[in-house]
Structures are given as structure tokens and as C-alpha cells.
PARO-553762 format. One record per residue (C-alpha): x, y, z. Coordinates in nm, 3 decimals, always signed. Layout:
       x       y       z
       X       Y       Z
...
END
This chain:
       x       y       z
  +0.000  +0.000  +0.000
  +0.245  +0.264  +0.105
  +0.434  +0.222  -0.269
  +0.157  +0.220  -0.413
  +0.127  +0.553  -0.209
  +0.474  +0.653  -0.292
  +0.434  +0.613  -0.656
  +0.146  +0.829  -0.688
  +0.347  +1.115  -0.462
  +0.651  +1.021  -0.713
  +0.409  +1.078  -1.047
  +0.267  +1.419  -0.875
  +0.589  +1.541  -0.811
  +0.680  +1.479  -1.191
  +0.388  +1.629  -1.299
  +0.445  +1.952  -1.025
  +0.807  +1.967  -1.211
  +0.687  +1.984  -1.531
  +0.442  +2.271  -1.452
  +0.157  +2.016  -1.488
  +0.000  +2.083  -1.169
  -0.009  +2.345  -0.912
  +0.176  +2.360  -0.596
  -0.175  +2.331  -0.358
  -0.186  +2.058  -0.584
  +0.146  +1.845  -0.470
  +0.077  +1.982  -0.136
  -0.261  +1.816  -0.116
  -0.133  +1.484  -0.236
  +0.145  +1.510  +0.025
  -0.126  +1.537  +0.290
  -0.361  +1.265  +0.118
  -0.013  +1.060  +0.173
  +0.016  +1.140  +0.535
  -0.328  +1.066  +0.659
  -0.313  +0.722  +0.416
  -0.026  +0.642  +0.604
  -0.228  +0.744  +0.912
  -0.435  +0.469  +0.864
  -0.237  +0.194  +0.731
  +0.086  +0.232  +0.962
  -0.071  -0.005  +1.244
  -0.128  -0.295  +0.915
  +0.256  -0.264  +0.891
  +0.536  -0.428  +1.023
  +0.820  -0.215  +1.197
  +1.027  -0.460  +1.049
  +0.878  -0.478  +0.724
  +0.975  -0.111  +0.555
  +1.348  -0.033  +0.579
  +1.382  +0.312  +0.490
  +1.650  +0.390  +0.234
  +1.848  +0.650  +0.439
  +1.754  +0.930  +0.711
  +1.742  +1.233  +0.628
  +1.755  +1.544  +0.910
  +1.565  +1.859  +0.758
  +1.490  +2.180  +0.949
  +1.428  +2.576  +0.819
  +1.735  +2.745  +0.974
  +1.761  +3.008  +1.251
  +1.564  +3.289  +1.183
  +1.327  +3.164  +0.967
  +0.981  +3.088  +1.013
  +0.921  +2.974  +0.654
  +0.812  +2.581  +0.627
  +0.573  +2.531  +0.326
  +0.882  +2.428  +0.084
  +1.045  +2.192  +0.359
  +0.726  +2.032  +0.458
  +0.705  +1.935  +0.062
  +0.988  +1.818  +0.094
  +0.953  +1.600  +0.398
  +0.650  +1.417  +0.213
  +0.830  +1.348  -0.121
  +1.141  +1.217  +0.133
  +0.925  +0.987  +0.308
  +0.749  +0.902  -0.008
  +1.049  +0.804  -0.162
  +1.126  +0.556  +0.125
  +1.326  +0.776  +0.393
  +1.339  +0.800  +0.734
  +1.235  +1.191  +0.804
  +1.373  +1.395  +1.100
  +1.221  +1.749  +1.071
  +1.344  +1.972  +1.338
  +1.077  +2.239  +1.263
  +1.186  +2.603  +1.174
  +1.412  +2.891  +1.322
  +1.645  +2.599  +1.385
  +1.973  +2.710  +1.533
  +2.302  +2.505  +1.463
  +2.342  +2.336  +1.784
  +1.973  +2.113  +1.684
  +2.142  +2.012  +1.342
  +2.454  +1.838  +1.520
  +2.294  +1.726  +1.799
  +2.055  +1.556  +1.577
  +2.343  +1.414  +1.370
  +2.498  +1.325  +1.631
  +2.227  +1.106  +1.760
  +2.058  +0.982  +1.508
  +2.356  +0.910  +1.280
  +2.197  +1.056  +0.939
  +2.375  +1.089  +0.625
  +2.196  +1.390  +0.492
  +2.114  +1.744  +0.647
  +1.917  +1.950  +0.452
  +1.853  +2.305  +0.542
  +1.580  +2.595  +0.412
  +1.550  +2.913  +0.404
  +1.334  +3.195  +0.264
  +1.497  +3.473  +0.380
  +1.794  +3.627  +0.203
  +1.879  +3.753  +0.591
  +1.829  +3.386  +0.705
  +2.104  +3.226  +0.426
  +2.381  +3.298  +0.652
  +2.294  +3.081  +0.920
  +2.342  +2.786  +0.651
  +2.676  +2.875  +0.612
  +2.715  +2.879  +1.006
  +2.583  +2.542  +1.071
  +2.797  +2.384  +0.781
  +3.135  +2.568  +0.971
  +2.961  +2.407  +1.316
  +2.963  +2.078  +1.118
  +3.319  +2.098  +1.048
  +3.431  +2.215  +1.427
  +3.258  +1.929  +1.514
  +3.445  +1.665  +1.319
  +3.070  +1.541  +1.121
  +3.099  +1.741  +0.842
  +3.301  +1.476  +0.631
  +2.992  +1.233  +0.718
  +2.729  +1.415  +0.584
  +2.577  +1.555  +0.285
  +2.409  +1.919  +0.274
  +2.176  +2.010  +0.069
  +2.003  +2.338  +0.049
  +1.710  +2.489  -0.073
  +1.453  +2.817  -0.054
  +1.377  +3.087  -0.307
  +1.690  +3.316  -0.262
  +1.976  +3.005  -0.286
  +2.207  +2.938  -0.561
  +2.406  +2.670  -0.659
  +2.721  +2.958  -0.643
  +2.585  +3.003  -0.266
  +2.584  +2.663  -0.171
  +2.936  +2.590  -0.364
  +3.054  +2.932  -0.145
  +2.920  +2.797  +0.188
  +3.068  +2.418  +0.096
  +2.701  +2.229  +0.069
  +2.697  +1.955  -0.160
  +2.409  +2.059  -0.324
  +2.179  +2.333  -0.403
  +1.807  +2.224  -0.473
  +1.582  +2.411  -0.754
  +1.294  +2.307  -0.570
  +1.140  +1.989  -0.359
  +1.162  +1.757  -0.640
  +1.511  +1.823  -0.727
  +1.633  +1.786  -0.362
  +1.463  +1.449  -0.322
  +1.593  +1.361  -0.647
  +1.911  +1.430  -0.522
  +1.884  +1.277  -0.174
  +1.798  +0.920  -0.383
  +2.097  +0.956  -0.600
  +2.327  +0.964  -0.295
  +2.124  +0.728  -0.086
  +2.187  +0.481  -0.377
  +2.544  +0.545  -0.362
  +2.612  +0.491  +0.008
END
């Protein structure tokens, strides 16, 4: 049931890439999704779905922006991944803590703000003075980011929009 689910969030997020549909559109079938999974998650065995990675999102310090990460967070856990949002106006100190403890391979950080874009670049440099930065990837996303910002802040990646980060997040998943 839930790929089934999946499939149809994968085909809406095609279509929402293409400039088929709308984005209330994919936003609706992300929260169709959700409450599906609502009601099927007690059918399911823990054991049963591995997830393909984890993947530790949050809307950085500052920021109170969370329509494009909560997107995103459906299409990740549509496309089989273990989801830790850490909400918005997310200081540094929450990313590698949650690294930390929940041993993800992928942070990915928003922001909507062009005021807010600097706090990406702080928690990549916390990243590094912590010794984790060399185990994860970063990518970023949010109207006012660039692939020349992310390459200036050192994230791996800079997302066009929600598609293109999950995209991105199952190319590397496949590779680790």
C-alpha cells in the first residue's frame, strides 16, 4: 500500500516539475499521503519497511518559513526515507545534535529569507568544528539560494525546488 502511495506522490511530483500541476496541488497529495499512512501504519510491520536513508531537515535560525520543507519531507518519506524534521528557526546546535544522535547521512537546510542564508553557512562551519561534516551531505534549498551560494558555503548541493532535492537525496542514498 504505502508504494503504491509513494508512486502516486513520485508521479505528482513529476507532474508539479513539469508545470503540470499546481503547488496546492502536490501539497494536497502530500497530505492525502500522510493521513493514508495514518491509517495503514498499524497494518505494517516495523520490520517490514526499511527506509532507504535518514534524512535530518529543518528551516534554519531565523526563519519561520516551512511550506517548501514540509514538501519536501512528504516526497522524502514518499520516496522511502526516514524523516527527521526539526521544525523552523532551527539554530546550529539542533542540526549536530541531531546528527549526532541519530547518525543521518543527509542534512538538509531551508531558508526563505535572504537575511536567514547565513545561518546555513554557520551550521555547515559548526559541522566541520565538530568533526561530522566529512559524514554528511548538505543540501540546500529556498527561493533566494544558488548553486554559487551553496558551492561558497561548501554544501553539496543546491536544490531548484522539492523535487530536485529528493531527487538528489535518492541519488546519494543509492550510492552509500
Amino acid at each position: 500500500v504505502s508504494k503504491g502511495m509513494a508512486k502516486g506522490m513520485e508521479i505528482i511530483g513529476k507532474k508539479f516539475e513539469c508545470k503540470e500541476v499546481y503547488l496546492s496541488e502536490l501539497m494536497m497529495a502530500g497530505e492525502v499521503m500522510r493521513e493514508g499512512m495514518e491509517i495503514v501504519k498499524p497494518y505494517i510491520k516495523p520490520d517490514a519497511v526499511k527506509a532507504i536513508g535518514k534524512v535530518i531537515l529543518g528551516t534554519v535560525r531565523g526563519d519561520l518559513h516551512d511550506i517548501g520543507k514540509n514538501i519536501v519531507a512528504k516526497l522524502l518519506e514518499a520516496a522511502g526515507f526516514e524523516v527527521i524534521d526539526l521544525g523552523v528557526d532551527v539554530p546550529a546546535e539542533a542540526f549536530i545534535e541531531e546528527v549526532r544522535k541519530s547518525n543521518a547521512k543527509i542534512v538538509g537546510m531551508s531558508a526563505l529569507l535572504t537575511l536567514t542564508m547565513h545561518e546555513m553557512d554557520n551550521v555547515i562551519k559548526e559541522l566541520e568544528k565538530a568533526g561530522l561534516r566529512k559524514d554528511v551531505k548538505v543540501v540546500i534549498g529556498g527561493a533566494p539560494i544558488t548553486p554559487e551560494y551553496a558551492q561558497k558555503i561548501g554544501a553539496d548541493y543546491a536544490a531548484n525546488d522539492a523535487v530536485d532535492g529528493v531527487d538528489k537525496c535518492k541519488a546519494w542514498a543509492a550510492i552509500s
